[in-house]
TORROKOL-438024 format. One record per residue (C-alpha): residue number from 1; residue in one letter; x, y negated, z. Coordinates in steps of 0.25 Angstrom, whole numbers. Example, Ala and Ser with C-alpha at 12.3 -4.5 7.8 and 13.67 -1.06 7.14 Angstrom:
2
  pos  code     xx     yy     zz
    1     a     49     18     31
    2     s     55      4     29
***
This chain:
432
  pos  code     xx     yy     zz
    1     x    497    231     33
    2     x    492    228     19
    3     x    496    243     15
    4     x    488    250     25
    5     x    476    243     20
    6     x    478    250      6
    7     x    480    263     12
    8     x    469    264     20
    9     x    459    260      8
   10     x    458    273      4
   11     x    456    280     16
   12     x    443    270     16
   13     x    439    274      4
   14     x    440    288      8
   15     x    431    286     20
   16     x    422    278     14
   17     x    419    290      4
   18     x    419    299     15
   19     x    409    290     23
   20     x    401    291     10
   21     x    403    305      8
   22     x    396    309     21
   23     x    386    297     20
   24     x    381    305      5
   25     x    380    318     16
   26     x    371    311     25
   27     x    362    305     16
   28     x    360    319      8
   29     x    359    328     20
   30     x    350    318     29
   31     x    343    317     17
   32     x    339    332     17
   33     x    337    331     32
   34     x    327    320     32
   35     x    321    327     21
   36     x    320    339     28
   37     x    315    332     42
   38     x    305    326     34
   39     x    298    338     28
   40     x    302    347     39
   41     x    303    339     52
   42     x    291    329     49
   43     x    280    334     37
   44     x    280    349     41
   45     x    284    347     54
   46     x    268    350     60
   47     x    265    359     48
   48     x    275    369     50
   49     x    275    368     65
   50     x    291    369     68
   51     x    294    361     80
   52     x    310    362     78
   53     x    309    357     66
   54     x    313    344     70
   55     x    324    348     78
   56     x    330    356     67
   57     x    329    342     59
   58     x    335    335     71
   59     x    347    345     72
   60     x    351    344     58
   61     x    352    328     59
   62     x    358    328     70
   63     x    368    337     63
   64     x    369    328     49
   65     x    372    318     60
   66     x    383    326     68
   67     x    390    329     54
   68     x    389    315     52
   69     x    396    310     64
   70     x    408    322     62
   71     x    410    316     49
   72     x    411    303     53
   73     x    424    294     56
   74     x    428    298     72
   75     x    413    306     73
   76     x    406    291     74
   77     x    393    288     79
   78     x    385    278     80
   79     x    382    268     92
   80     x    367    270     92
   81     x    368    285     92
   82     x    379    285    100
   83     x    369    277    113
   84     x    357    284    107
   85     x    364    296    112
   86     x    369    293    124
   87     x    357    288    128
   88     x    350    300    128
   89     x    362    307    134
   90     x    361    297    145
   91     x    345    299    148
   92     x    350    315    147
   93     x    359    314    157
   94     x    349    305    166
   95     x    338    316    163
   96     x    346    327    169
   97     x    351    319    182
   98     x    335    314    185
   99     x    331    328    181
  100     x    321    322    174
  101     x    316    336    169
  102     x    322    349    164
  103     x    338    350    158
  104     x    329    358    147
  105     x    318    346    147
  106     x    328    336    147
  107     x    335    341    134
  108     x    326    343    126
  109     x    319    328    129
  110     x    333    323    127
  111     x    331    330    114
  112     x    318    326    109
  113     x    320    310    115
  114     x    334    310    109
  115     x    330    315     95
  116     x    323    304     87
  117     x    334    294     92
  118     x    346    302     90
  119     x    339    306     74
  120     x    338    292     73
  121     x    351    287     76
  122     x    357    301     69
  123     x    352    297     55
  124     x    355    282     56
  125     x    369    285     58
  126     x    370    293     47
  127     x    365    283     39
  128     x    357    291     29
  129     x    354    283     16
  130     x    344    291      6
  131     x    346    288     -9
  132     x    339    284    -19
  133     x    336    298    -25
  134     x    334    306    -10
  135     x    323    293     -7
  136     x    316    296    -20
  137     x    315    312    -18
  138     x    312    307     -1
  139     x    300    298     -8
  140     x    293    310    -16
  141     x    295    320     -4
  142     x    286    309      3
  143     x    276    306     -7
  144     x    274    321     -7
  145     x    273    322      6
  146     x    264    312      7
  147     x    254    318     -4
  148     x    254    330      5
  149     x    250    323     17
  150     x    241    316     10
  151     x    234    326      5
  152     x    233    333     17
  153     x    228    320     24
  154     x    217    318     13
  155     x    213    334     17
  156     x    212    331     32
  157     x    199    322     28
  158     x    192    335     26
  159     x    200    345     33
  160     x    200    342     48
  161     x    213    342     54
  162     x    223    347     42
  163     x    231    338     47
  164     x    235    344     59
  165     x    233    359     53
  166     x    243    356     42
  167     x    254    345     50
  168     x    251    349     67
  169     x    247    333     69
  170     x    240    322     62
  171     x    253    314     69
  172     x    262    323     60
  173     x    254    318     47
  174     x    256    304     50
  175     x    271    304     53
  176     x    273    310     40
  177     x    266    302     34
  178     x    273    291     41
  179     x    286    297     39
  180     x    282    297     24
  181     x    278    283     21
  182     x    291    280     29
  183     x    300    288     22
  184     x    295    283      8
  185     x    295    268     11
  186     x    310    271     16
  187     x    313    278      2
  188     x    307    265     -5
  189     x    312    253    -11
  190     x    303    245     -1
  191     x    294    239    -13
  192     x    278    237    -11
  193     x    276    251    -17
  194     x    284    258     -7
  195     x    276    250      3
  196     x    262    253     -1
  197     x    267    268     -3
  198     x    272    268     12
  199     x    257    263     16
  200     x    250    272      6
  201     x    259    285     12
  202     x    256    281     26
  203     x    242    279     24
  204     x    241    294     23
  205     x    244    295     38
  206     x    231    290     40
  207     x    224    303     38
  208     x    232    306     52
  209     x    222    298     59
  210     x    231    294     70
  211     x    230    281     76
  212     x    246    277     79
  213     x    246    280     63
  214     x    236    269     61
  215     x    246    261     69
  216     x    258    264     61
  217     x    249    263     48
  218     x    244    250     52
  219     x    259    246     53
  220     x    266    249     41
  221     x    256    242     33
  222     x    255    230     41
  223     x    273    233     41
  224     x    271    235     25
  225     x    262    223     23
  226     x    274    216     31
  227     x    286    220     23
  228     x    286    209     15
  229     x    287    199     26
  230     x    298    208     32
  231     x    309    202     25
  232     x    307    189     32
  233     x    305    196     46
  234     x    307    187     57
  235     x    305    190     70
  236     x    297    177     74
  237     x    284    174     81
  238     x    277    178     67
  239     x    282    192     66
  240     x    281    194     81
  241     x    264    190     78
  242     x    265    199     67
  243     x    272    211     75
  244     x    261    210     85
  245     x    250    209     75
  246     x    255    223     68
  247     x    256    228     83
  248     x    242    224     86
  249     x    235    230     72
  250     x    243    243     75
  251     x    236    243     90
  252     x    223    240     84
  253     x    223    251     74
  254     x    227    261     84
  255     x    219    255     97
  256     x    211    266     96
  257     x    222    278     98
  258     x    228    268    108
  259     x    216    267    118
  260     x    216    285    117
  261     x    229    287    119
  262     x    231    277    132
  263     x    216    281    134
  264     x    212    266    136
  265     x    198    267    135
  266     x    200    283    140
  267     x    194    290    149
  268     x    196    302    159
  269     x    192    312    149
  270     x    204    307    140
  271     x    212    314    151
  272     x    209    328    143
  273     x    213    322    131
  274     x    227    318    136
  275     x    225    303    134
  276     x    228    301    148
  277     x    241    308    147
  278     x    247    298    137
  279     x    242    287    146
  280     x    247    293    158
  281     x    260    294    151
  282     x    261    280    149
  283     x    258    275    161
  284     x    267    285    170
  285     x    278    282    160
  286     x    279    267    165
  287     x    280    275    180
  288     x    291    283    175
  289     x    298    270    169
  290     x    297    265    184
  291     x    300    276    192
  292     x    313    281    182
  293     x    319    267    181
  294     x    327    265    172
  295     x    330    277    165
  296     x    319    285    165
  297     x    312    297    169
  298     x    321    307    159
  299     x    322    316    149
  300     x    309    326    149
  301     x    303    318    160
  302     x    290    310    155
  303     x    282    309    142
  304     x    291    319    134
  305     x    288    333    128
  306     x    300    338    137
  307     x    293    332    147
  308     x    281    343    145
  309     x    289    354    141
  310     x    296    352    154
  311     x    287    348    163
  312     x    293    335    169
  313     x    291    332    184
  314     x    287    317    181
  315     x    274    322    175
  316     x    269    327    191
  317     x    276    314    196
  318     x    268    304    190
  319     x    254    313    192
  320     x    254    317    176
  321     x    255    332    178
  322     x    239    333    179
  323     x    236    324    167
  324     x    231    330    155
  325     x    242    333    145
  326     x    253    330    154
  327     x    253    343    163
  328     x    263    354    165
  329     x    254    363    156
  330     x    250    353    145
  331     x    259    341    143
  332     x    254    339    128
  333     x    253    326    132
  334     x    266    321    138
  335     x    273    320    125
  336     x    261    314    119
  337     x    268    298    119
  338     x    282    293    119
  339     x    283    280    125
  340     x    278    285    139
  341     x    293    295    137
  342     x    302    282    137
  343     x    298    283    152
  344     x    309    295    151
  345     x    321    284    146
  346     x    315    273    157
  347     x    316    258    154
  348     x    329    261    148
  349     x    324    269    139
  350     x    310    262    135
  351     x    322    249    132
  352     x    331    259    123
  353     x    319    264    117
  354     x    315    250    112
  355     x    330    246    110
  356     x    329    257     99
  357     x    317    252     91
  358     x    324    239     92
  359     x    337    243     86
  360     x    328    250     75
  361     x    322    239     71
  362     x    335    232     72
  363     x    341    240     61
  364     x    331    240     54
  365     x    330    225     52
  366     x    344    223     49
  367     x    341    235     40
  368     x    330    228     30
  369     x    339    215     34
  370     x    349    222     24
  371     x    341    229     16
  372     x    331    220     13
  373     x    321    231     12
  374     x    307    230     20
  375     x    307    245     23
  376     x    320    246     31
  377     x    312    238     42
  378     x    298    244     41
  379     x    301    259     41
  380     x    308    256     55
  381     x    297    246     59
  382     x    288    257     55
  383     x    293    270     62
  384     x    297    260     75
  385     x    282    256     74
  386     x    280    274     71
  387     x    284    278     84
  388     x    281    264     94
  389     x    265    270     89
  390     x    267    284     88
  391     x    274    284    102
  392     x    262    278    109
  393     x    256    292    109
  394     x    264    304    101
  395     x    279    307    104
  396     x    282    305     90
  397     x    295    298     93
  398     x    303    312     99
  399     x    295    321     90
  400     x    297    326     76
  401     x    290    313     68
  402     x    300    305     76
  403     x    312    313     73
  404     x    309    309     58
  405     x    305    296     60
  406     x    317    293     67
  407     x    326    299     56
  408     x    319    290     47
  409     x    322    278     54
  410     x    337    282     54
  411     x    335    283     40
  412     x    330    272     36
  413     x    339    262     44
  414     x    351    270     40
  415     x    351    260     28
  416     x    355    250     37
  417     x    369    254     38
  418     x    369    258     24
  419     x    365    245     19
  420     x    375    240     27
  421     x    386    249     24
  422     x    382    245      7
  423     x    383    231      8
  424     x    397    233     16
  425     x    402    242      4
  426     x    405    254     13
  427     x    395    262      8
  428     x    390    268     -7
  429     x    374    268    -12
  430     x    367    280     -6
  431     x    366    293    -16
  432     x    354    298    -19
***
C-alpha cells in the first residue's frame, strides 16, 4: 500500500539518526582507545614492563565491540567475525578431544592465537572513521613521538645498547617506528609529502639494526616509488616480474640474517646460540603437518609460547626436548618463529591462514578502487609484507606489536564501507 510507504519514512529516518548516533560513539571512544593502545600498549609497552598491558587494551575493545553489537538492530554480526569465531571455537573443541595439551594450555593458546584475528575483525565491524580534527591531533602525537625516538636513536650511536635499556628490545623500536610512519601516512591526504615523510620516519628504524627491518625498509620505498604506477595496477605478467623483483631485493638485503636464523652456512656451535632451535622448528613443523593431517597437532601443541609454558608432549615425540632452547627448563626458543605454529591449525589452517591475507588484500583493492587514494592499498601491502617478514623468525603476529598492527589494519580498511555507505547516501561526513 502506497500509505505504508509514507508511514514508515520516518521510522527510517529515525534509524538512520540512531545508526549515526552510535557510529559518532564509536569513532570518539575507538578514538581514545587507539590512542591509548598506541601510547600504552605499543611505545611504553617495554619501557614500563607491564605485560597485561595489552590485554587490558584487548578487553576494552572487545567491550566497545560487545556494546556495539547490543546496540545494533537484532544484536547483528558480521559474517567474517561470525566464522572467524567459529573457527577457533572449532580448533578448541578439537584441542581438547586430541588432548593436545593442558585445558589450562589449551585456553590461554586459544587466547593469544584467537587475539589478533578477533581485534581485527572487532574494529572492522565497527567501522571506525577518524575525522579530520582527531587525524590532525593523531599526526602531531606521532611526529612527537618520532622526535623522541629519534633522539634516542641518535644517542645509541654513543651509548651502547639504550635501546634495549630504555624500550626491553631493538624489535620494540622498529615496530614503533613502523607503527608511526604507518599511522601518519594513514592520517594524510596521500600527496608526495606525506610519502616522503613516511620514508623519512621510518628511516629512523634503522638505528634498530635489525635485519627483517632492512627488508620491510627496503619495501615501502620501493612500495612508495610504486604508488604512482598503483592506479593502473594490473595483475599481468609485468607486475608479477615486478612483485618478484621486490621479493628478491628484500631477500638480498636480508641474506645475511636469513642464512643465521636457518643457520645455512652454521655450524654445531650455533646449537648454543639457539640457531638450531628455530631450524629444528621448521623442519619438524612440516612432520607435524604429516603426522596431524589435516587439522593439526592443537592448541599449546608446537611452536607456541603455551606450548613452553606447558610443556607439550610433542616436543619429546619428535626428539626436540634435548635441543638448545627447546627443553622442559629453557623453551626460550620455542615461541621464537610463527610459521613453524601453523603446524598447530594443520593443512587446513596454513589454507585459512593464507585465505585471510588474500581476503585482506581483497578489501583493500576494491577499497583504493573506490577511494582512488594510493594509501588505502599500501598500508595493508605494508603491514601484510610486516608480518610475512617479521614471522620468519619473532612471534610478532600473536604478540603485543601484532595486536596493534592488527587494529590498524581494521582501521584503515574500515573506510571501505564508509566509502561505500557515502556514495549510497546512508551515511553523514565523519565529525571530527
Amino acid at each position: 500500500m502506497p500509505g505504508w510507504g509514507l508511514a514508515l519514512r520516518p521510522a527510517g529516518r529515525c534509524l538512520i539518526i540512531y545508526m549515526s548516533m552510535l557510529q559518532e560513539f564509536i569513532n570518539k571512544h575507538f578514538y581514545e582507545l587507539f590512542i591509548f593502545t598506541f601510547i600504552f600498549g605499543l611505545l611504553l609497552y617495554g619501557t614500563i614492563g607491564f605485560d597485561g598491558i595489552d590485554e587490558i587494551c584487548a578487553l576494552l575493545l572487545f567491550l566497545l565491540f560487545g556494546y556495539t553489537v547490543l546496540k545494533t538492530d537484532d544484536w547483528y554480526v558480521n559474517r567474517a567475525f561470525l566464522v572467524t569465531v567459529g573457527i577457533f571455537l572449532f580448533y578448541l573443541g578439537y584441542s581438547f578431544f586430541i588432548g593436545s595439551n593442558t585445558k589450562k594450555g589449551i585456553i590461554m593458546d586459544f587466547i593469544i592465537q584467537s587475539k589478533p584475528y578477533l581485534a581485527f575483525f572487532a574494529v572492522y565491524y565497527m567501522s571506525p572513521i577518524f575525522g579530520a580534527n582527531q587525524k590532525s591531533i593523531l599526526r602531531i602525537i606521532c611526529v612527537f613521538a618520532w622526535l623522541l625516538l629519534l633522539l634516542l636513536g641518535i644517542m645509541s650511536l654513543f651509548i651502547p645498547y639504550l635501546i634495549d635499556k630504555v624500550m626491553f628490545h631493538q624489535a620494540f623500536y622498529a615496530a614503533c617506528i613502523t607503527a608511526i610512519a604507518l599511522i601518519y601516512l594513514y592520517c594524510g591526504t596521500d600527496t608526495k609529502k606525506d610519502k616522503l615523510m613516511f620514508i623519512l620516519i621510518l628511516t629512523t628504524g634503522i638505528f634498530s639494526t635489525r635485519s627483517k627491518f632492512y627488508g620491510f625498509y627496503m619495501l615501502a620505498v620501493l612500495l612508495t616509488l610504486l604508488s604512482p604506477w598503483l592506479k593502473n595496477f594490473k595483475f599481468n605478467l609485468k607486475t608479477v616480474l615486478v612483485i618478484l623483483g621486490v621479493v628478491a631485493a628484500i631477500v638480498v638485503v636480508g641474506w645475511q640474517k636469513i642464512d643465521l636464523y636457518f643457520a645455512i652456512s652454521g655450524d654445531v656451535e650455533d646449537v648454543e646460540s639457539g640457531l638450531v632451535a628455530r631450524l629444528m622448528l621448521y623442519m619438524t613443523s612440516l612432520e607435524v603437518l604429516v603426522d596431524y593431517f589435516p587439522f593439526g597437532s592443537g592448541f599449546a601443541s608446537f611452536a607456541s609460547y603455551a606450548s613452553g609454558v606447558y610443556y607439550s608432549d610433542l616436543y619429546v615425540k619428535y626428539g626436540l626436548d634435548k635441543v638448545w632452547g627447546i627443553n622442559s627448563t629453557d623453551y626460550s626458543f620455542i615461541a621464537d618463529t610463527y610459521y613453524p605454529c601453523l603446524a598447530q591449525f594443520g593443512v587446513v589452517g596454513v589454507l585459512l591462514y593464507a585465505y585471510f591475507i588474500f581476503f585482506i588484500l581483497r578489501k583493500a583493492y576494491l577499497l583504493f578502487k573506490r577511494s582512488h587514494q594510493t594509501k588505502y592499498l599500501m598500508i595493508p601491502l605494508l603491514i601484510i609484507g610486516y608480518f610475512l617478514i617479521e614471522s620468519i623468525a619473532d612471534a610478532t603476529f600473536t604478540g603485543h606489536r601484532g595486536y596493534f598492527m592488527m587494529m590498524l589494519l581494521g582501521l584503515v580498511l574500515s573506510e571501505h564501507k564508509y566509502y561505500i555507505q557515502r556514495q549510497e547516501g546512508r551515511l553523514p561526513a565523519a565529525k571530527s
